[in-house]
Biopython code that builds the backbone (N, CA, C, O; Angstrom):
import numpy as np
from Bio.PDB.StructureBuilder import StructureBuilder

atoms = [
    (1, "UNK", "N", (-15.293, 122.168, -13.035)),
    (1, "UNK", "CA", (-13.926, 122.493, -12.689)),
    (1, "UNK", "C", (-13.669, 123.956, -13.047)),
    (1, "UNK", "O", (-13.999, 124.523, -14.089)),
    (2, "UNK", "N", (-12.938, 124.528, -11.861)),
    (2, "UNK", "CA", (-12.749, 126.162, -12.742)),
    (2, "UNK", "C", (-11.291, 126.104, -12.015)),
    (2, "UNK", "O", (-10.744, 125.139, -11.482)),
    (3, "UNK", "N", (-10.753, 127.694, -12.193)),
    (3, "UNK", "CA", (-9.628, 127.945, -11.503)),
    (3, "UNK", "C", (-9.557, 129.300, -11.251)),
    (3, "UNK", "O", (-10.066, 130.076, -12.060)),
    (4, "UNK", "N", (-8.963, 129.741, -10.179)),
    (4, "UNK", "CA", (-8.377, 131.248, -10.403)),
    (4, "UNK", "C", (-6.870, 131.700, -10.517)),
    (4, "UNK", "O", (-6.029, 131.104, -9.845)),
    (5, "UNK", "N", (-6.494, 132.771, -11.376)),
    (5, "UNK", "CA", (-5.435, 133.302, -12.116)),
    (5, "UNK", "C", (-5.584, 134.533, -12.195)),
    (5, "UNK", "O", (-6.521, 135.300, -12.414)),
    (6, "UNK", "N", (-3.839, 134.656, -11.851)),
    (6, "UNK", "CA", (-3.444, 136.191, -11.487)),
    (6, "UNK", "C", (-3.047, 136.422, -12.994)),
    (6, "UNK", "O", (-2.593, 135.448, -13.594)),
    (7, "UNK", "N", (-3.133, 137.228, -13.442)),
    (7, "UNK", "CA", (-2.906, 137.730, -15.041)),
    (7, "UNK", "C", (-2.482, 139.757, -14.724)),
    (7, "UNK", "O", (-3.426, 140.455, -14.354)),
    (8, "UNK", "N", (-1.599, 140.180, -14.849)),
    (8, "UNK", "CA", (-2.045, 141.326, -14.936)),
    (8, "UNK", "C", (-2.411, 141.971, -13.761)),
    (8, "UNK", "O", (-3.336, 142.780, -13.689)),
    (9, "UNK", "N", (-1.690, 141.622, -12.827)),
    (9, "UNK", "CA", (-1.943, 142.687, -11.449)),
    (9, "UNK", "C", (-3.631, 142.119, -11.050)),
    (9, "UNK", "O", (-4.022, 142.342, -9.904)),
    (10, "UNK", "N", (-4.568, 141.400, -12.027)),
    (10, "UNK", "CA", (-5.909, 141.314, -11.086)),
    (10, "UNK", "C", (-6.199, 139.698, -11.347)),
    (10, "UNK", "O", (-5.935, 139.053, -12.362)),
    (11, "UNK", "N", (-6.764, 139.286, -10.234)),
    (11, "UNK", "CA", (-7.147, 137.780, -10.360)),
    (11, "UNK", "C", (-8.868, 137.423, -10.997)),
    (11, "UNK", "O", (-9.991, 137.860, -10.745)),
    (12, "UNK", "N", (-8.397, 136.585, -11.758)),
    (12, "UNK", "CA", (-9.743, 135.881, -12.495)),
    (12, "UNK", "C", (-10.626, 134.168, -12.065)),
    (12, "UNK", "O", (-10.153, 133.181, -11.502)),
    (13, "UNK", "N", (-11.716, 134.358, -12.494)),
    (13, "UNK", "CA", (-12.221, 133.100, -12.140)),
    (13, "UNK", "C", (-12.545, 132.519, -13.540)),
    (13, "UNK", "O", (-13.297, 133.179, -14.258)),
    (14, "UNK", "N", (-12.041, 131.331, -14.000)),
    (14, "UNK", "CA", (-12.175, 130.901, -15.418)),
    (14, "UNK", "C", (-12.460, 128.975, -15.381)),
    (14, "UNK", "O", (-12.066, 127.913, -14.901)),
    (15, "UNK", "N", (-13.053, 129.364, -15.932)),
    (15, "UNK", "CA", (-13.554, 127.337, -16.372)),
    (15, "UNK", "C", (-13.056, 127.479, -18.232)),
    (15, "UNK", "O", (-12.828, 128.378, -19.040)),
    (16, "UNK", "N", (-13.084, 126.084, -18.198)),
    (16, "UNK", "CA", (-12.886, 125.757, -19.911)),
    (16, "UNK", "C", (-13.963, 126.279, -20.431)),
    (16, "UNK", "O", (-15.083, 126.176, -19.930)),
    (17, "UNK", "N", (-13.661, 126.944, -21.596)),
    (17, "UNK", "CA", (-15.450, 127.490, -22.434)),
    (17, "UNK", "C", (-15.442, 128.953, -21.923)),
    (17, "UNK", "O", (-16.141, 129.506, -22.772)),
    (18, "UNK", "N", (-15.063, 129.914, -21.032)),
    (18, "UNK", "CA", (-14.916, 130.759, -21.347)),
    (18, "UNK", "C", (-14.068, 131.732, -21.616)),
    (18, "UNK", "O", (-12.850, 131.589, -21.720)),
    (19, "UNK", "N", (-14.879, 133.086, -21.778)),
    (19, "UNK", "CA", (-13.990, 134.039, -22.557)),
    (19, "UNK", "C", (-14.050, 135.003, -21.275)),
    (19, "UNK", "O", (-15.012, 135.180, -20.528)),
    (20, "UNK", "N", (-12.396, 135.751, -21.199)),
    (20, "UNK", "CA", (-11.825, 136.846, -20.253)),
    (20, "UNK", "C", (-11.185, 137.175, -20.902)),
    (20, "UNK", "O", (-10.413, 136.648, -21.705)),
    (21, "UNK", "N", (-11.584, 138.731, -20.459)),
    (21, "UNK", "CA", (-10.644, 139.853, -21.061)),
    (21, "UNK", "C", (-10.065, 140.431, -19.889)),
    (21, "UNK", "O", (-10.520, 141.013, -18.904)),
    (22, "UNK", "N", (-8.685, 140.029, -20.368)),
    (22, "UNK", "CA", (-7.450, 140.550, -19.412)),
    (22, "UNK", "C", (-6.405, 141.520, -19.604)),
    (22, "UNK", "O", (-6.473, 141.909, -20.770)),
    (23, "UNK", "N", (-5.465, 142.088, -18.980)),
    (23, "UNK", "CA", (-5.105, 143.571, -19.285)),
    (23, "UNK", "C", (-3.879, 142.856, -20.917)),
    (23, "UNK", "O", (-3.314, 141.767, -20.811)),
    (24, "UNK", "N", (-3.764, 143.550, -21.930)),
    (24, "UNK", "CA", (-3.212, 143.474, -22.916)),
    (24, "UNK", "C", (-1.576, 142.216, -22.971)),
    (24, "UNK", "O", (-0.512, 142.599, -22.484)),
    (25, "UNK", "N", (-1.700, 140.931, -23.568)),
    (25, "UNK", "CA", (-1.212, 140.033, -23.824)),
    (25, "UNK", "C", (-0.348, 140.280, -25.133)),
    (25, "UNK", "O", (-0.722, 141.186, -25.877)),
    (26, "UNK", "N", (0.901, 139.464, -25.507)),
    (26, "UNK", "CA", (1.835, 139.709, -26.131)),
    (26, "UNK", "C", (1.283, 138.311, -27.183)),
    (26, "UNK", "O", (1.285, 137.138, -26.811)),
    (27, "UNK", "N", (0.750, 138.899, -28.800)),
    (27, "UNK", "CA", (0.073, 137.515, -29.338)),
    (27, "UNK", "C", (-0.736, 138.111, -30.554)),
    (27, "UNK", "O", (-1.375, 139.162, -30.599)),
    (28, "UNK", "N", (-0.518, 137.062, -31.621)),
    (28, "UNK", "CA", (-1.646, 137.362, -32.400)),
    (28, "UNK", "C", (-2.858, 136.260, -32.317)),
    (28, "UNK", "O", (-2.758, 135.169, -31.757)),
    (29, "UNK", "N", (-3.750, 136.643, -32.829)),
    (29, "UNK", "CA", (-5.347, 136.338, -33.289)),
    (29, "UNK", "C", (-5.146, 134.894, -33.205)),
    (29, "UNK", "O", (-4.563, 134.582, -34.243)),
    (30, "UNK", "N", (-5.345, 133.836, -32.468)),
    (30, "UNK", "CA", (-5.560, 132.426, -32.796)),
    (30, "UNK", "C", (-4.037, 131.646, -32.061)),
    (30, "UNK", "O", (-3.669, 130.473, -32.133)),
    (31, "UNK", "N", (-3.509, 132.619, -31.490)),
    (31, "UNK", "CA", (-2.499, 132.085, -30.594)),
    (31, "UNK", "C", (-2.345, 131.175, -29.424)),
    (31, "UNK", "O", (-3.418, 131.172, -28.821)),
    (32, "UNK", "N", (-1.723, 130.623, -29.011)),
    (32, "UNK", "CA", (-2.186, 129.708, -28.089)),
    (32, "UNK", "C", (-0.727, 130.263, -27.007)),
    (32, "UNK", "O", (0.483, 130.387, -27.197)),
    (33, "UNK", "N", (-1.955, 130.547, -25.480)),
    (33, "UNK", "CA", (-1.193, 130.944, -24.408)),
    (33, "UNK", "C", (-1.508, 130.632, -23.313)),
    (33, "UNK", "O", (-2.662, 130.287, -23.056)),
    (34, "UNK", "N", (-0.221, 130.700, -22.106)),
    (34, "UNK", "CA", (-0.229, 129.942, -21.083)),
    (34, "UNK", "C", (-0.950, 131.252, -20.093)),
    (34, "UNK", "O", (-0.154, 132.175, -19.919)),
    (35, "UNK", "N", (-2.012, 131.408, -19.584)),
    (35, "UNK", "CA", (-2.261, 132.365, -18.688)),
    (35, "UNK", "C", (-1.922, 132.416, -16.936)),
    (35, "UNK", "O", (-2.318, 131.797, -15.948)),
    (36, "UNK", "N", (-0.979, 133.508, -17.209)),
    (36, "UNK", "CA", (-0.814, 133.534, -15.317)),
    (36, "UNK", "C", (-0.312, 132.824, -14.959)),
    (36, "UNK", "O", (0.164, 131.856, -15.551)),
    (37, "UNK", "N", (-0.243, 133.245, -13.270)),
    (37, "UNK", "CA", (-0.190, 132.155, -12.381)),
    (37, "UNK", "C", (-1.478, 131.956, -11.656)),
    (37, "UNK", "O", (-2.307, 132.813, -11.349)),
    (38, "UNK", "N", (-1.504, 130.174, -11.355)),
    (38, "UNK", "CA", (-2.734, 129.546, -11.318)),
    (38, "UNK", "C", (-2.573, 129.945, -9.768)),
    (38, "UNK", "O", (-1.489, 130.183, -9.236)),
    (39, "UNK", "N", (-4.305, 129.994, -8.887)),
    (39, "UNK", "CA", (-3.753, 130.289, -7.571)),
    (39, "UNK", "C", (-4.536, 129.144, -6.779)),
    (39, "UNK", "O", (-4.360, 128.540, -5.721)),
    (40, "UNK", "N", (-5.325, 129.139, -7.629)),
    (40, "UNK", "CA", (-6.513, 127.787, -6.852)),
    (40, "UNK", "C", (-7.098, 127.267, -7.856)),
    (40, "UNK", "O", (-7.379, 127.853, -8.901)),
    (41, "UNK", "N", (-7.427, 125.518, -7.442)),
    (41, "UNK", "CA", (-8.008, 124.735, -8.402)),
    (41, "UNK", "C", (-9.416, 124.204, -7.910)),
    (41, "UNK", "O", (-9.386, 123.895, -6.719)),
    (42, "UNK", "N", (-10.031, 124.112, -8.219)),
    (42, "UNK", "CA", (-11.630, 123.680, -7.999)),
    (42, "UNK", "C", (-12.020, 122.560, -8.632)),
    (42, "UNK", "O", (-12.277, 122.812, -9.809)),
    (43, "UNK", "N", (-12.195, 121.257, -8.305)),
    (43, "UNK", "CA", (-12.884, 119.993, -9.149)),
    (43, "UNK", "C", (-13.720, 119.301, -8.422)),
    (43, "UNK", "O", (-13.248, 119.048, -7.313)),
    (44, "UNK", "N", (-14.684, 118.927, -8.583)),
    (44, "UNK", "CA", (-15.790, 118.147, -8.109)),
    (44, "UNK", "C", (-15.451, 118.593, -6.199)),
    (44, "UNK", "O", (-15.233, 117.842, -5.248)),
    (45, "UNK", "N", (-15.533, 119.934, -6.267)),
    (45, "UNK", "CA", (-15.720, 120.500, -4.800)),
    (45, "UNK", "C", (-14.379, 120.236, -3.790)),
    (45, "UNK", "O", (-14.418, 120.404, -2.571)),
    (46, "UNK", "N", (-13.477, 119.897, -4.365)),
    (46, "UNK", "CA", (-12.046, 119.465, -3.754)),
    (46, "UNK", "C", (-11.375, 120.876, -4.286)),
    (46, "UNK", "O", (-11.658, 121.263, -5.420)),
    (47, "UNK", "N", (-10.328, 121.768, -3.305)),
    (47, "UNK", "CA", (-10.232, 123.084, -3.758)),
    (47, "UNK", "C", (-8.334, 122.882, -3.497)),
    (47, "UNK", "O", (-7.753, 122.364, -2.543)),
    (48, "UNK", "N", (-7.960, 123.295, -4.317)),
    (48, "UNK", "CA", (-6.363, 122.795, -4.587)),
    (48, "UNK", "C", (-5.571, 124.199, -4.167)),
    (48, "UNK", "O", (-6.320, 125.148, -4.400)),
    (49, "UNK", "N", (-4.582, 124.532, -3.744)),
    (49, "UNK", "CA", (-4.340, 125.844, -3.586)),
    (49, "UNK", "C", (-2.736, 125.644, -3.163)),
    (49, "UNK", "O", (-2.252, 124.533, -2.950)),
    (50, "UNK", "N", (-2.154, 126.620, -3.096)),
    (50, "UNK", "CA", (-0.463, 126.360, -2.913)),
    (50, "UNK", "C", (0.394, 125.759, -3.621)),
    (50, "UNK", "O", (0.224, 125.971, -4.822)),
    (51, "UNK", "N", (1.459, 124.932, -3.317)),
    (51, "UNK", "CA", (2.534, 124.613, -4.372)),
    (51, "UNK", "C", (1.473, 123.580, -5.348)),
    (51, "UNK", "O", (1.904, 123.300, -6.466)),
    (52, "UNK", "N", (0.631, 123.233, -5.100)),
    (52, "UNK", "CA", (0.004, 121.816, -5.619)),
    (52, "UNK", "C", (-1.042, 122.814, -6.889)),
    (52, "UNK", "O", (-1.487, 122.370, -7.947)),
    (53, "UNK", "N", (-1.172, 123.936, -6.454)),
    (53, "UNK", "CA", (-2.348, 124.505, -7.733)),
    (53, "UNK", "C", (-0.843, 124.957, -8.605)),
    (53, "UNK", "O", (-0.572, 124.397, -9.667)),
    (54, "UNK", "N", (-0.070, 125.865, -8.097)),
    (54, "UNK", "CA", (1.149, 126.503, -8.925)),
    (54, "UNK", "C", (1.714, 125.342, -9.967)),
    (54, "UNK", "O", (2.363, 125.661, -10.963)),
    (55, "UNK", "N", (1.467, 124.245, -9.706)),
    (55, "UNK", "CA", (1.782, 122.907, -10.880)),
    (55, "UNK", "C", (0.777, 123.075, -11.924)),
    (55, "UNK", "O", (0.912, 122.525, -13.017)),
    (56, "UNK", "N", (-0.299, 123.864, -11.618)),
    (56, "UNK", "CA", (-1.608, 123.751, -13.239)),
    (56, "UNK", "C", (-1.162, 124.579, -13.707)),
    (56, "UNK", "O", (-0.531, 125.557, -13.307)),
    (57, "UNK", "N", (-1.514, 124.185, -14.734)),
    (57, "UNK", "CA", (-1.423, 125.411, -15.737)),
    (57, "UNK", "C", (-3.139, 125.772, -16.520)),
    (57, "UNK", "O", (-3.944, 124.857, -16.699)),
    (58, "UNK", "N", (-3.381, 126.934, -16.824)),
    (58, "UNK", "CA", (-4.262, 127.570, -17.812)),
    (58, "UNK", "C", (-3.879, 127.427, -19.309)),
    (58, "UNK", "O", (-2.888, 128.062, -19.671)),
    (59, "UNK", "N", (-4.442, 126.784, -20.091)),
    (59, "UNK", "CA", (-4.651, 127.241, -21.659)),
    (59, "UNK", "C", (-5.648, 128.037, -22.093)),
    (59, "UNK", "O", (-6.838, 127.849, -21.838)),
    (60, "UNK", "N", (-5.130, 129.079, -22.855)),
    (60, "UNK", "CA", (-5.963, 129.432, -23.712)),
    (60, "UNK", "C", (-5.740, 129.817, -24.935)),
    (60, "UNK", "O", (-4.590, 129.570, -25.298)),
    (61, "UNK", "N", (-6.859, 130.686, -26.254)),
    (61, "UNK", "CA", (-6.324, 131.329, -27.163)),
    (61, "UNK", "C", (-6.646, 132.411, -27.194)),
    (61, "UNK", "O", (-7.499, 132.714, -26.359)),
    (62, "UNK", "N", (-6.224, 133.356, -28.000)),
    (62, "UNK", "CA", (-6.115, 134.680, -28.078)),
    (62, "UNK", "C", (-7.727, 134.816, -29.119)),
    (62, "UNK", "O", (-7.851, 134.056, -30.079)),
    (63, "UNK", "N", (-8.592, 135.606, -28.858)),
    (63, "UNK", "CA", (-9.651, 135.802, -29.675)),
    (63, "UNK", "C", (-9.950, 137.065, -30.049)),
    (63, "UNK", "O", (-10.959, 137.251, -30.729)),
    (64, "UNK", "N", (-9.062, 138.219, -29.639)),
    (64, "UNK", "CA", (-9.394, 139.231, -30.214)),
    (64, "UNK", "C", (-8.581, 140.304, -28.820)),
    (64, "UNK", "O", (-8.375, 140.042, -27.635)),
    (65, "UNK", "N", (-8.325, 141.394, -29.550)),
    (65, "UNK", "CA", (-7.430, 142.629, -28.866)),
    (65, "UNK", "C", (-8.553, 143.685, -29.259)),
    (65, "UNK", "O", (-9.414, 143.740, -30.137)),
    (66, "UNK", "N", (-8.212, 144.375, -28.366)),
    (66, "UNK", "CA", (-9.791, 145.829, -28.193)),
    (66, "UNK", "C", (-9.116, 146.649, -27.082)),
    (66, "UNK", "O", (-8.081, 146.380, -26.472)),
    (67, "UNK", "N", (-10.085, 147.914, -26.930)),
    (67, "UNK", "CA", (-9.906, 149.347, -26.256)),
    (67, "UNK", "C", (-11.147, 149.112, -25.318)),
    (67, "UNK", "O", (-12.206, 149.285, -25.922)),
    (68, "UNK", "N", (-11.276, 148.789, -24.104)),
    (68, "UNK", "CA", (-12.583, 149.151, -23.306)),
    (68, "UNK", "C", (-13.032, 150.118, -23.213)),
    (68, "UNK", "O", (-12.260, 150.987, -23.617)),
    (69, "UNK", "N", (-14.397, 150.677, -22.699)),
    (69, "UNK", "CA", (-15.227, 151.593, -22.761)),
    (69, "UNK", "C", (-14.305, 153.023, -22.074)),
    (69, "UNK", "O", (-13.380, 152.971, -21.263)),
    (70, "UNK", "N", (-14.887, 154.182, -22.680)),
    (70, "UNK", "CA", (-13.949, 155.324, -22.206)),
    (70, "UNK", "C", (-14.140, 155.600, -20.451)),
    (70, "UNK", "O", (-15.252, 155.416, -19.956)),
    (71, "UNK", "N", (-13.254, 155.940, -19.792)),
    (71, "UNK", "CA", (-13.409, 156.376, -18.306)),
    (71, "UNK", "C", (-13.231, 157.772, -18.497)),
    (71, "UNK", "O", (-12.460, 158.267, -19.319)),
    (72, "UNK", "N", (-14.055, 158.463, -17.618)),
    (72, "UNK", "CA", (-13.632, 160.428, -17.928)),
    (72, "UNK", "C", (-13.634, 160.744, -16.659)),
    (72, "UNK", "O", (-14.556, 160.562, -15.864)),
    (73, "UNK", "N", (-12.684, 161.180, -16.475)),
    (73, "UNK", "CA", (-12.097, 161.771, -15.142)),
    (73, "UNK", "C", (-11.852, 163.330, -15.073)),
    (73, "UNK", "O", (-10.954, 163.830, -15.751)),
    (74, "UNK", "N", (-12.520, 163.970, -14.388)),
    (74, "UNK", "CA", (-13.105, 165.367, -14.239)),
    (74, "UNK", "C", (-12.286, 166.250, -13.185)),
    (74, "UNK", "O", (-12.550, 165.809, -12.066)),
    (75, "UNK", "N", (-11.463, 167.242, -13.111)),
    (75, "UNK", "CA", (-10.633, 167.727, -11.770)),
    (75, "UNK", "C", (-11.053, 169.178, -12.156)),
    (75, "UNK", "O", (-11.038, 169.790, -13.224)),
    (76, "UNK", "N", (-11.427, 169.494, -10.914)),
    (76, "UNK", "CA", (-11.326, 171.174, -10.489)),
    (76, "UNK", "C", (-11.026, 171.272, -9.602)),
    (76, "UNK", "O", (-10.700, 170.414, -8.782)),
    (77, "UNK", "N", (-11.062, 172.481, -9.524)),
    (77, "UNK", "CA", (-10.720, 173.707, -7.902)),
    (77, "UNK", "C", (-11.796, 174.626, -8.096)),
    (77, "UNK", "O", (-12.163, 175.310, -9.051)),
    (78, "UNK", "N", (-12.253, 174.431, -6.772)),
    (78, "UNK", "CA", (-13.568, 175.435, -6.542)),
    (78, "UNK", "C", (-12.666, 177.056, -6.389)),
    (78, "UNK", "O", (-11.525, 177.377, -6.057)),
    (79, "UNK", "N", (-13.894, 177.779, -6.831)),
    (79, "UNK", "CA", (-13.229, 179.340, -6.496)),
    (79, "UNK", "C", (-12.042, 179.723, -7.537)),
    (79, "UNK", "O", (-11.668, 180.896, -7.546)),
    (80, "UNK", "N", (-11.535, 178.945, -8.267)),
    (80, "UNK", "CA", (-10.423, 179.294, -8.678)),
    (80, "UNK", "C", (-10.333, 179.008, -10.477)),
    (80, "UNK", "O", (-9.314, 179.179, -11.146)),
    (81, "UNK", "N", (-11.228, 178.694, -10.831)),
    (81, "UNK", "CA", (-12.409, 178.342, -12.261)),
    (81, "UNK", "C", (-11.458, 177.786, -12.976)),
    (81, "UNK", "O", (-10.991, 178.269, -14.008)),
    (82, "UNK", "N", (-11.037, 176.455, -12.313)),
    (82, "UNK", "CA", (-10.026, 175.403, -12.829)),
    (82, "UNK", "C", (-10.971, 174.253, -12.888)),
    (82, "UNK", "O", (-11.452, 173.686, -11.907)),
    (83, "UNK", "N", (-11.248, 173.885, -14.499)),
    (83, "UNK", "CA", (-11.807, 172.796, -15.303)),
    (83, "UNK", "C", (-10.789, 171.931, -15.822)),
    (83, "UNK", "O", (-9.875, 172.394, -16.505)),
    (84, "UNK", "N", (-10.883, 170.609, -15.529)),
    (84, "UNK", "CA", (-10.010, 169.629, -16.915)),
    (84, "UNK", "C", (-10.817, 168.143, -16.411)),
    (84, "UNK", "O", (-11.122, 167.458, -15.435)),
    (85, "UNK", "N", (-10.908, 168.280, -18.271)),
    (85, "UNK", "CA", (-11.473, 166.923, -18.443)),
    (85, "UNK", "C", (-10.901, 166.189, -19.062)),
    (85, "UNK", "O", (-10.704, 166.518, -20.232)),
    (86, "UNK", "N", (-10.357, 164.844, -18.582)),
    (86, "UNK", "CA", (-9.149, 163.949, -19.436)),
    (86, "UNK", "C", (-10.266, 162.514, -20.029)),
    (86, "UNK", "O", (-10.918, 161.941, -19.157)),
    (87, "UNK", "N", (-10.355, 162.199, -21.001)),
    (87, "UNK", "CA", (-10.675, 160.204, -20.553)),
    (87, "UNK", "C", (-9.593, 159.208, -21.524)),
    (87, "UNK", "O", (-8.985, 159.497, -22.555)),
    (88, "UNK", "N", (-9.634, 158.014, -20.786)),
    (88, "UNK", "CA", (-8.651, 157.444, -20.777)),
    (88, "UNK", "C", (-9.308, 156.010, -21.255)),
    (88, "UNK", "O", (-10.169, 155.550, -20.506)),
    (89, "UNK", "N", (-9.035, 155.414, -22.209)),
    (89, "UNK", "CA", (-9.215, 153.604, -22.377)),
    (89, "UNK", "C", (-7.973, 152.684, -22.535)),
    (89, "UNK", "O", (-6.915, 152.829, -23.147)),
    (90, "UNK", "N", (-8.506, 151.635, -21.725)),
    (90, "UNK", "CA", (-7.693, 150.795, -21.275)),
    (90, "UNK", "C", (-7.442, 149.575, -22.640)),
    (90, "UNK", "O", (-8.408, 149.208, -23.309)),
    (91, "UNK", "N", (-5.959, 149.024, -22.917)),
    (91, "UNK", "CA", (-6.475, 147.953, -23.823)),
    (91, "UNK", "C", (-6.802, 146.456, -23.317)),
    (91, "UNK", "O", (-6.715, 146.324, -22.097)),
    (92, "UNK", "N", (-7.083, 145.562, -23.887)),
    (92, "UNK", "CA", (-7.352, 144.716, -23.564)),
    (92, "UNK", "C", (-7.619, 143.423, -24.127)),
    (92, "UNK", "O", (-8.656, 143.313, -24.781)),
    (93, "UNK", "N", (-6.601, 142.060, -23.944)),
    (93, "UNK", "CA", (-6.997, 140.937, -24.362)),
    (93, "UNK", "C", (-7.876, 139.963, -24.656)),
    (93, "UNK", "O", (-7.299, 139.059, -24.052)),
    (94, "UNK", "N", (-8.938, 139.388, -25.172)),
    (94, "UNK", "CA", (-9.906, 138.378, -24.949)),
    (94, "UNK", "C", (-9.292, 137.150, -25.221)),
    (94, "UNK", "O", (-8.520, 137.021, -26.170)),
    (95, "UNK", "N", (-9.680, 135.920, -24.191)),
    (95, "UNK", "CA", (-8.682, 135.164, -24.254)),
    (95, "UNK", "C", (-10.136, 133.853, -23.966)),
    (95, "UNK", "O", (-11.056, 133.755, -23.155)),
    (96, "UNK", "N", (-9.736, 133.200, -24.914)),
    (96, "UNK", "CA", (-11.323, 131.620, -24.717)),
    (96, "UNK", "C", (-10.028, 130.664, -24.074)),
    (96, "UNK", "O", (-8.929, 130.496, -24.603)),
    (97, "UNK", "N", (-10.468, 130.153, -22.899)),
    (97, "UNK", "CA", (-9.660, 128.948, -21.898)),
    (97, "UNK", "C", (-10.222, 128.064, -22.584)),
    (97, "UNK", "O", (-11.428, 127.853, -22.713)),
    (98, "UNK", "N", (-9.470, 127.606, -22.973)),
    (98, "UNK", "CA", (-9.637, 125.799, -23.563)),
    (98, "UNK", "C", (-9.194, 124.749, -22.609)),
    (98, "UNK", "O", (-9.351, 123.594, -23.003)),
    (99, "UNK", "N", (-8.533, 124.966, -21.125)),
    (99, "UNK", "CA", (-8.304, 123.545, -20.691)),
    (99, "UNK", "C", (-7.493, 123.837, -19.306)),
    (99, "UNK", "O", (-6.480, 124.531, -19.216)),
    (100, "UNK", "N", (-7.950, 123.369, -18.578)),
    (100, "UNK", "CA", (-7.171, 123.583, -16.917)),
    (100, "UNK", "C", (-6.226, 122.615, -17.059)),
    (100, "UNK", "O", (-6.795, 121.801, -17.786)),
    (101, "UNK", "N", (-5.308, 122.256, -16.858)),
    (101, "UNK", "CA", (-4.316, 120.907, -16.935)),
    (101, "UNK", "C", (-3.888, 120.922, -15.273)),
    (101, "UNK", "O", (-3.163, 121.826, -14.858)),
    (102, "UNK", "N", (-4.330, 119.987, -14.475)),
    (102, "UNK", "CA", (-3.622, 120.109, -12.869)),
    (102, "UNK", "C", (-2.713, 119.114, -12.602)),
    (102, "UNK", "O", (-2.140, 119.077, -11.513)),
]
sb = StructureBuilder()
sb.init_structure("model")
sb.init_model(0)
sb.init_chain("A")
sb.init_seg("    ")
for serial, (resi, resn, name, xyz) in enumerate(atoms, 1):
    if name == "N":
        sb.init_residue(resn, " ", resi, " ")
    sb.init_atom(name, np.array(xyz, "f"), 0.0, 1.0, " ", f" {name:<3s}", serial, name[0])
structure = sb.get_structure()
């Protein structure tokens, strides 16, 4: 059984047992939260989708808050000896799904 969930502007694919890191959640360490909205349900190959998936819900818990890897984003102008180098990290939730409920 898995599901997918919009969290955060991007959609995920999650079964019970694992861990996703999603854009930064409101929670401490060992919290228990409802993720997203559900968009599709998957069970023994029967695929649930529309008002009938929007009834599941996602559980999970909170397992840890972190900074992902740095991105460096580089801008010039040729001819004109314009350098800038910015980088930027994103934060980010880890979240262990404990349970699809449909």
């Amino acid at each position: 059984m898995y599901a997918v969930i919009e969290t955060g502007g991007k959609q995920y694919r999650v079964a019970p047992g694992d861990v996703v890191e999603v854009e930064t959640l409101e929670g401490e360490i060992g919290k228990e939260v409802n993720l997203g909205r559900v968009l599709a349900v998957v069970s023994d190959g029967a695929v649930t989708t529309g008002e009938a998936a929007r009834s599941a819900t996602v559980k999970g818990t909170i397992t840890a808050h972190g900074r992902g890897r740095k991105v460096i984003v580089f801008k010039f102008k040729r001819k004109k000896q314009y350098k800038k180098t910015i980088g930027h990290r994103q934060n980010f939730t880890a979240v262990k799904v404990n349970e699809i409920v449909s």
